[in-house]
Backbone bond lengths (Angstrom), bond angles and torsions (degrees), N, CA, C in turn:
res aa  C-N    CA-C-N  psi(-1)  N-CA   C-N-CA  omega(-1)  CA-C   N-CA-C  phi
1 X - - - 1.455 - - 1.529 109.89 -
2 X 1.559 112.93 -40.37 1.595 106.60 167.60 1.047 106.30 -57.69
3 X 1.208 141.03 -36.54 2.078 125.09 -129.08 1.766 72.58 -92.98
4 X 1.353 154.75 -6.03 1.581 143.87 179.08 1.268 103.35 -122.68
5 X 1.669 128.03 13.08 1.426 104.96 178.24 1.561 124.88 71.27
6 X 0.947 108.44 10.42 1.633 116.91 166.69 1.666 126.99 -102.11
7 X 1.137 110.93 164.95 2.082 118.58 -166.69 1.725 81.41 -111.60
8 X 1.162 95.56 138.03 1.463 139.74 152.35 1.657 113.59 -78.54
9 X 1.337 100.20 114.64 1.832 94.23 -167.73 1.656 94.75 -123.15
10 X 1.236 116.73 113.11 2.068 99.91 152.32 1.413 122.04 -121.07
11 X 1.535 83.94 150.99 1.656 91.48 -160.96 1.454 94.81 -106.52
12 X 1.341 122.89 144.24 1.874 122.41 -153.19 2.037 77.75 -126.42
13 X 1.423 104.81 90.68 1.818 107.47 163.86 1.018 107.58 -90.15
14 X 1.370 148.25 135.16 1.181 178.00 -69.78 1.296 117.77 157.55
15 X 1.186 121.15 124.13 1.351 133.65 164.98 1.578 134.82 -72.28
16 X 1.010 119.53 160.37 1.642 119.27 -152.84 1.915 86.11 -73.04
17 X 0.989 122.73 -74.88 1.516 113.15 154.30 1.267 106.93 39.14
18 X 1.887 108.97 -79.08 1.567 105.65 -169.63 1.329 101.25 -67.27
19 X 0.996 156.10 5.01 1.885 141.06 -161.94 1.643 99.96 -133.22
20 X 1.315 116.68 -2.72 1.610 108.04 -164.75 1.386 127.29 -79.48
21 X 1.704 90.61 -28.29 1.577 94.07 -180.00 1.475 102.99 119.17
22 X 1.332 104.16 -23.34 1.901 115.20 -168.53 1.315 108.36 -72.71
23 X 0.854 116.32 125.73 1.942 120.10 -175.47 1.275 89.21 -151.94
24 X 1.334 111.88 87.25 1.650 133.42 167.10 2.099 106.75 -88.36
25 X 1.203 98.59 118.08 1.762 86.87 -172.55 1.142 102.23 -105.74
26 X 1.090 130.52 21.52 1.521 149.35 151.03 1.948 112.93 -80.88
27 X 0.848 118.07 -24.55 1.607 138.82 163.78 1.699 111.81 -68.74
28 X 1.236 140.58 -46.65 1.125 164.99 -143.74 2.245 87.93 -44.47
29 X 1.133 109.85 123.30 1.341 121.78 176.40 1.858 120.15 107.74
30 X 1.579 86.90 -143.44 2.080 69.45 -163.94 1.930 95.06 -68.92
31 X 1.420 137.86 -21.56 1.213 113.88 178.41 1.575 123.77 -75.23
32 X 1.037 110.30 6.59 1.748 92.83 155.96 2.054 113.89 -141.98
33 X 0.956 100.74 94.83 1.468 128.07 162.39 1.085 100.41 -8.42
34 X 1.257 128.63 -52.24 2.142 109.26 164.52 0.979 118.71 -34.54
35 X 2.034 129.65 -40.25 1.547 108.32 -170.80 1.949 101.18 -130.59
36 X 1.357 103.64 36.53 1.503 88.42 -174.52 1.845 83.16 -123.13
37 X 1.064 142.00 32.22 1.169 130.87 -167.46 1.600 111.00 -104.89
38 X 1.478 107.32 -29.43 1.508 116.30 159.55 1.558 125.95 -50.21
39 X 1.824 84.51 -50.19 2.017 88.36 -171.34 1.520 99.01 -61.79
40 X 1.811 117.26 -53.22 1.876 129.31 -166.78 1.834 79.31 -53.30
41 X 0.540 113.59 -82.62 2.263 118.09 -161.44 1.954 90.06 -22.68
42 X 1.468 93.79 -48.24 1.657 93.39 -155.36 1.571 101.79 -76.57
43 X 0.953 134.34 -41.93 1.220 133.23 153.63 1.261 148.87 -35.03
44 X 1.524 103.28 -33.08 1.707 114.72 165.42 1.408 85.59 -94.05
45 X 1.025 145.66 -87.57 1.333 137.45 -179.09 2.072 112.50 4.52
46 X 1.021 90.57 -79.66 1.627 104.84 174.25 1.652 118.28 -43.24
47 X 1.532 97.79 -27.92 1.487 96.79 -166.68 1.547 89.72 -91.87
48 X 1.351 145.48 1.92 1.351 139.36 -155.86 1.114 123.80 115.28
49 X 1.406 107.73 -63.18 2.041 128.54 -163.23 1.404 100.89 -22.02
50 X 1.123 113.69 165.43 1.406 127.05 158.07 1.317 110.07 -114.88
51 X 1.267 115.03 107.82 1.471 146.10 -136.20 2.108 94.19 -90.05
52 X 1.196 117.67 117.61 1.406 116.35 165.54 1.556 120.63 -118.54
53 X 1.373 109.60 102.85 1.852 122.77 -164.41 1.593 104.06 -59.96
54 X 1.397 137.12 95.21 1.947 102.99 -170.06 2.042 70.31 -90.51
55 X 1.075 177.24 19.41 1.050 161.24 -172.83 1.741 94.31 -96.49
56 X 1.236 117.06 -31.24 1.084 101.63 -176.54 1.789 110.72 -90.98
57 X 1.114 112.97 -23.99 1.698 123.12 166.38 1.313 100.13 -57.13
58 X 1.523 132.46 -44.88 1.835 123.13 -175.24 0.908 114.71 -81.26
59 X 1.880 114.38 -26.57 2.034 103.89 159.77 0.962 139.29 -58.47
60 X 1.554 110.38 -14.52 1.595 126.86 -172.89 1.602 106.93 -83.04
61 X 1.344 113.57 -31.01 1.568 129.16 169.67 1.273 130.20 -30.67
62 X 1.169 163.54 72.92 1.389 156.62 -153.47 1.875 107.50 -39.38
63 X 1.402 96.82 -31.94 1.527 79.90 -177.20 1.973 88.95 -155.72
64 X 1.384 100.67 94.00 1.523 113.28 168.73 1.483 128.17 -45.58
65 X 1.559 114.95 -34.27 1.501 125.33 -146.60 1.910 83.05 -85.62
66 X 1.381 114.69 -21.21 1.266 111.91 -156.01 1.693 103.63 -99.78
67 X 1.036 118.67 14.58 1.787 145.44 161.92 1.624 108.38 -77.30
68 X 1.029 108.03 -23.40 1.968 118.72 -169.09 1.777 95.67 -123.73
69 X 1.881 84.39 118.21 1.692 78.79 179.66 1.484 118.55 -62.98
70 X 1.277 84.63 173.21 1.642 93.12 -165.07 0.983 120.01 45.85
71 X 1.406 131.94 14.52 1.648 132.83 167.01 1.714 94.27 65.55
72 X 1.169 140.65 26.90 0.929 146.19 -167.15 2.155 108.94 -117.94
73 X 1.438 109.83 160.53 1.814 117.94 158.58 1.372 94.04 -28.20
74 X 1.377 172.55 -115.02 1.202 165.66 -25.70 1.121 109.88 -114.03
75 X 1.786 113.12 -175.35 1.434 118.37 174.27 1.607 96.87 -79.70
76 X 1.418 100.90 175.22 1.396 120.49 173.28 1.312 116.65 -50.52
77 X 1.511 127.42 138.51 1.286 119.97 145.89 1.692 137.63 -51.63
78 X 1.209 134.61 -164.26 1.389 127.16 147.87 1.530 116.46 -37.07
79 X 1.598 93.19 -81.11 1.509 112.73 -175.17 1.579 99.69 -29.72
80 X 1.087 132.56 -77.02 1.688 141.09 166.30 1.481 113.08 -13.79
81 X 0.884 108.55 -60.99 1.432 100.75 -164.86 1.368 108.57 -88.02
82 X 1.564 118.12 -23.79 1.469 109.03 164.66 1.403 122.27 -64.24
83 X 1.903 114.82 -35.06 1.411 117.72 166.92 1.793 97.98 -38.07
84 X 1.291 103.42 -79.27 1.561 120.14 174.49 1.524 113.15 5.52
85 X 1.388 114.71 -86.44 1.602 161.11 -150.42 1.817 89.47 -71.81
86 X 1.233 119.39 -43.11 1.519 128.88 -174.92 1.470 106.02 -93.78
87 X 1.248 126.06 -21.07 1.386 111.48 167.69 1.358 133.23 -81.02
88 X 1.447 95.35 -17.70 1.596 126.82 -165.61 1.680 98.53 -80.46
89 X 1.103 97.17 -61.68 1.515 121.23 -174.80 1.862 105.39 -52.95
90 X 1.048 98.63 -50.29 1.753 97.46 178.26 1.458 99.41 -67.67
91 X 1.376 140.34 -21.25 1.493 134.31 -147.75 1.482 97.12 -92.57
92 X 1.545 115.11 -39.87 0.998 108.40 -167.03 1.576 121.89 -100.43
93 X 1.814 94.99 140.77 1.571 100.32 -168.71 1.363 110.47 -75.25
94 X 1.604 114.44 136.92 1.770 105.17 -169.20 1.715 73.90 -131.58
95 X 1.659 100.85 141.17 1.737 116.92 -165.06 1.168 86.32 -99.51
């Protein structure tokens, strides 16, 4: 990405997981996204990236679970991915 002058961007999306309520302590490491989100952040971080949190954009949400259709394990709804699409979009520097 240097050798052309370009930014390295990662975006850390999050799974319904963090909002569910599920706190399995049998999960504990990179398989459950409640506690591996520090090391993945710290890691692109370390490598350069310019790091974009959307976990912290769906905490700000009055009601997160309702970002994932059907309020369900799934991908994002609309609402979601536009949070998504708008966080991204502000993050990145356009010259």
């Amino acid at each position: 990405v240097d050798s052309w002058g370009g930014e390295l961007y990662f975006v850390y999306l999050l799974s319904w997981t963090r909002f569910s309520g599920a706190d399995n302590e049998s999960c504990k490491g990179f398989r459950n996204p409640l506690y591996s989100r520090d090391i993945v952040m710290s890691l692109a971080d370390n490598a350069g990236a310019i790091t974009i949190d959307i976990s912290k954009v769906f905490a700000a949400h009055p009601d997160p679970k309702s970002l994932f259709a059907f309020r369900a394990d799934a991908h994002y709804d609309e609402d979601g991915y536009e949070l998504v699409a708008d966080a991204v979009f502000r993050s990145i520097k356009i010259p």
